[in-house]
N, C-alpha and C positions, 0 to 999 in steps of 0.2 A: 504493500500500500504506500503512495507516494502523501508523504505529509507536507503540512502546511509550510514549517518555519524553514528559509532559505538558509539565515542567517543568525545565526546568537552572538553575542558577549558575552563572555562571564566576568565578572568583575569583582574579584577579590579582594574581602580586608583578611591581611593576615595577620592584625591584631588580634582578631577579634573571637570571643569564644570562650569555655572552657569543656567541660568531661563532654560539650554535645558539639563539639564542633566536625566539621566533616571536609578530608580531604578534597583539594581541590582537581587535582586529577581524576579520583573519582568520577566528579559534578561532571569535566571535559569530558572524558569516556563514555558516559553515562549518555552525555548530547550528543554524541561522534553517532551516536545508533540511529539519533531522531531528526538532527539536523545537517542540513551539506554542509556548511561553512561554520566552524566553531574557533571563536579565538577566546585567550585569558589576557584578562591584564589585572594588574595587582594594585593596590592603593597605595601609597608613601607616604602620605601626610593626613591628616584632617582636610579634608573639605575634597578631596583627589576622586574621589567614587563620584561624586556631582560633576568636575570636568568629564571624566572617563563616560559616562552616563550621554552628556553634550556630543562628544564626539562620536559616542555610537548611534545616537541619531541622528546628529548629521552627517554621517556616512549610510545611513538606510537599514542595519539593522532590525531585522523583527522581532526578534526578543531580546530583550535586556536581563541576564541571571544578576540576582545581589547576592553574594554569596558571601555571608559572616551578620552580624546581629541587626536589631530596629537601627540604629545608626548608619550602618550601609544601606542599608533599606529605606530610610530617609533621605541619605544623598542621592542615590540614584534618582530615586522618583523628581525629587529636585528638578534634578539635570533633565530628565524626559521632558518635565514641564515647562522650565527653562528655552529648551531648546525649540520645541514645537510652538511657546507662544513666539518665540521671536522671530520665527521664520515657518509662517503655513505650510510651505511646499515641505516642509517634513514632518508626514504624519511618524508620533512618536510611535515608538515599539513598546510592546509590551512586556511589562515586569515579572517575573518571574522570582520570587525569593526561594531562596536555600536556605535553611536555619542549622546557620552555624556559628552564632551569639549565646550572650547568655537567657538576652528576657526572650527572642525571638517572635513578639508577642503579633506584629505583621502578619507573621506566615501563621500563627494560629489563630488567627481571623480569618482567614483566606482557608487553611486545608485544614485547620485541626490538629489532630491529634494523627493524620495518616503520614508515614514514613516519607522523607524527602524522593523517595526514588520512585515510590508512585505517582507522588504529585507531577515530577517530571512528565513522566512516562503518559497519564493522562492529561499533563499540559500540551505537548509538543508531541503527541503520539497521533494525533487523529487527522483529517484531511481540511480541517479547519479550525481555529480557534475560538475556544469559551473565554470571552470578554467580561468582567465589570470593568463599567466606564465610572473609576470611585474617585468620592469628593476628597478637595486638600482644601486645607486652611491657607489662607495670607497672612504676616504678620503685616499691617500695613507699617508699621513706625521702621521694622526693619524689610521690607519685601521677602523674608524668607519665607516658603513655603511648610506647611507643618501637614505630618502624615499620619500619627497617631494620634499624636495631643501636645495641651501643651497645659503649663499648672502654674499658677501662685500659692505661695503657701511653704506646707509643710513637703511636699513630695520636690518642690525647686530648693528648699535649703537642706535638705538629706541628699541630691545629690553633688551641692556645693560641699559638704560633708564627705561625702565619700573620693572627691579629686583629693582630698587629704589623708586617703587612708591607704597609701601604697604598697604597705605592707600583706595586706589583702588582694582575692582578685573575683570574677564573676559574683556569684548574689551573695556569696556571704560577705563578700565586700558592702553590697548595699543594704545588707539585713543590720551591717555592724551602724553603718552611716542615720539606719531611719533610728537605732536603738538611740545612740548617742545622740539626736537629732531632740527627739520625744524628751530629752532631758533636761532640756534647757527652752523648749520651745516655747513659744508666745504668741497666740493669735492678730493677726493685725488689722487695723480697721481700715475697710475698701467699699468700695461701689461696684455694682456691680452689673451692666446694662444688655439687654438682649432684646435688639430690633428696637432702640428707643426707648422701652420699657424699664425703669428701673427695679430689677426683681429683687435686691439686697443693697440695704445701705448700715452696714455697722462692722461686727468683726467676724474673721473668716479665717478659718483653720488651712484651706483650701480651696481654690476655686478652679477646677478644670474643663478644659475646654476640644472639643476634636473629636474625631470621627471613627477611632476605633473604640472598642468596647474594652480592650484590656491596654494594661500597661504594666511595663516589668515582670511580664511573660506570666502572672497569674493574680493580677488585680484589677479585678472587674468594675472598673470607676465610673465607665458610662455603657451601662448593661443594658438599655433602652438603646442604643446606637445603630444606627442601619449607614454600611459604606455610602450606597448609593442613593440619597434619599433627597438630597439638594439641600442640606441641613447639618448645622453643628449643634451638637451635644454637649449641655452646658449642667455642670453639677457643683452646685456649691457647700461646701460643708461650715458650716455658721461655727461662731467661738462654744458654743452654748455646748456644744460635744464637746465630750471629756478626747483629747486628740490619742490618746492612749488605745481607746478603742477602736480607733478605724484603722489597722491594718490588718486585725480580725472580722473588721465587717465587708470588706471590701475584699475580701477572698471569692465571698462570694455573692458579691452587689446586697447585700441588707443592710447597707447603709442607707439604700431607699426607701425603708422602711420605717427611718427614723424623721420626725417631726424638726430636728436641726439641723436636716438637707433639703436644700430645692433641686432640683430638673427640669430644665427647660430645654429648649431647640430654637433653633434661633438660623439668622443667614448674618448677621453684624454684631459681636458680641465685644463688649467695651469692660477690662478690668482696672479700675484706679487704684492706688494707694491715696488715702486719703488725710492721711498727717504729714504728709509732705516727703516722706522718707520712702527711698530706693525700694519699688517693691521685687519682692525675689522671684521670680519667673522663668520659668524652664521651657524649650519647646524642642520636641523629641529626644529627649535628653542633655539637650544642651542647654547650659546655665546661660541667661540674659543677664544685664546686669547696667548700670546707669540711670534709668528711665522708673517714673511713678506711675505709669498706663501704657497699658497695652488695648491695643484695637485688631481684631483678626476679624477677615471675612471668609465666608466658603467660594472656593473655585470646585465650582460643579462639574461633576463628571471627567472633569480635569486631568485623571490620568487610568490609561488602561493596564491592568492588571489581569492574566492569567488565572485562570478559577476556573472547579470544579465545574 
């Protein structure tokens, strides 16, 4: 049977990972079966998976492999979106993740809990391709793109927390970051606006925002969330929760169950710091940092993704 994809990239962090990560020869081999043309290229820096991502669709590429955690997985998608608004005549290619990170919490939105080799195999195996055409956030203050989410609060200074704890690595790095975090932590007072609407105006444990349903590969934050739905997922958790308890509620979303969370959906979602001090904001994992608001909008349907 002659299949659909001409051409892949795989696009390698080899930072990235720990006991679940998955050789990259493998991933090639794996595609050599499904596709004609298979090349690797590797990351070297922070932000390199977003170039690499660029030039694979402007070179024509049909599918784009992320191969290593939400992070690569973030850049690339970037770069496809990047590259396609800038120039129409290249329709992007389609994402394709490997999870070989620590949260990989992307690809278990997308396939679950089935093995990387199937998902391959029923990605790139057939005589046409299964599309979601799923939504990305804008940061507008920075133009970055955001793919999972993005957080004020207590989950952006646990991972400001954990760039300091080198002695550690994958989640028990970040288990050590949210522990020590909780210890000293302090609610802060924000605003918090979705579509104009001001839905919270006092103190906020956490406010996040985006369009996947987990984060940090088994914290279900916005468990109401649909990829493709032309909407952001907005969950605020008020000071009024004890912050101790939400990394047991949020295993498995019953933190919506609690009367000092809201949920809303929204397409323009506005978060302030409102005493005037730096609020801490994270988006895909990367710590922000300077600025007392943030403003993100949803880019619809924005990037196509490979799925069941």
């Amino acid at each position: 049977m002659r299949h659909w994809a001409r051409t892949a990239v795989i696009v390698a962090n080899g930072r990235a990972g720990g006991s679940a990560s998955v050789p990259v020869t493998d991933v090639a081999e794996a595609c050599r079966g499904l596709v004609a043309e298979v090349s690797v290229v590797r990351t070297a820096y922070p932000g390199h998976a977003r170039l690499l991502a660029v030039q694979a669709t402007q070179d024509g590429a049909d599918v784009v492999l992320a191969v290593g955690g939400d992070g690569t997985a973030s850049e690339v998608a970037g770069g496809i979106v990047a590259a396609a608004t800038a120039d129409p005549r290249h329709v992007g290619p389609a994402l394709l993740c490997v999870p070989a990170g620590t949260g990989n919490s992307f690809y278990k939105e997308i396939w679950q809990d089935r093995p990387w080799r199937e998902s391959l195999c029923i990605a790139l195996g057939g005589a046409r391709p299964r599309i979601r055409q799923v939504d990305l956030a804008r940061v507008e203050e920075t133009r970055e793109t955001v793919l999972l989410g993005a957080c004020s609060g207590l989950v952006a200074e646990a991972l400001d927390t954990a760039a300091g704890l080198t002695q550690l690595t994958g989640r028990a790095r970040y288990q050590e970051a949210v522990a020590a975090t909780l210890r000293d932590f302090a609610p802060h007072p924000a605003r918090v606006v979705v579509d104009g609407e001001v839905i919270h105006d006092g103190s906020v444990i956490l406010a996040n925002v985006g369009g996947g349903r987990y984060r940090g590969g088994g914290f279900l934050l916005l468990p109401r969330s649909v990829l493709d739905d032309g909407l952001l997922d907005v969950c605020v958790v008020t000071g009024r929760l004890d912050p101790r308890e939400l990394p047991g509620l949020t295993r498995d979303g019953r933190h919506l169950e609690r009367p000092e969370v809201l949920y809303r959906r929204g397409r323009r979602i506005e978060i302030e710091r409102t005493d005037g001090a730096h609020l801490t904001f994270e988006r895909d994992g990367e710590v922000q940092r300077g600025r007392t608001r943030y403003v993100l909008h949803v880019l619809a349907a924005a990037l196509p993704v490979l799925s069941p």
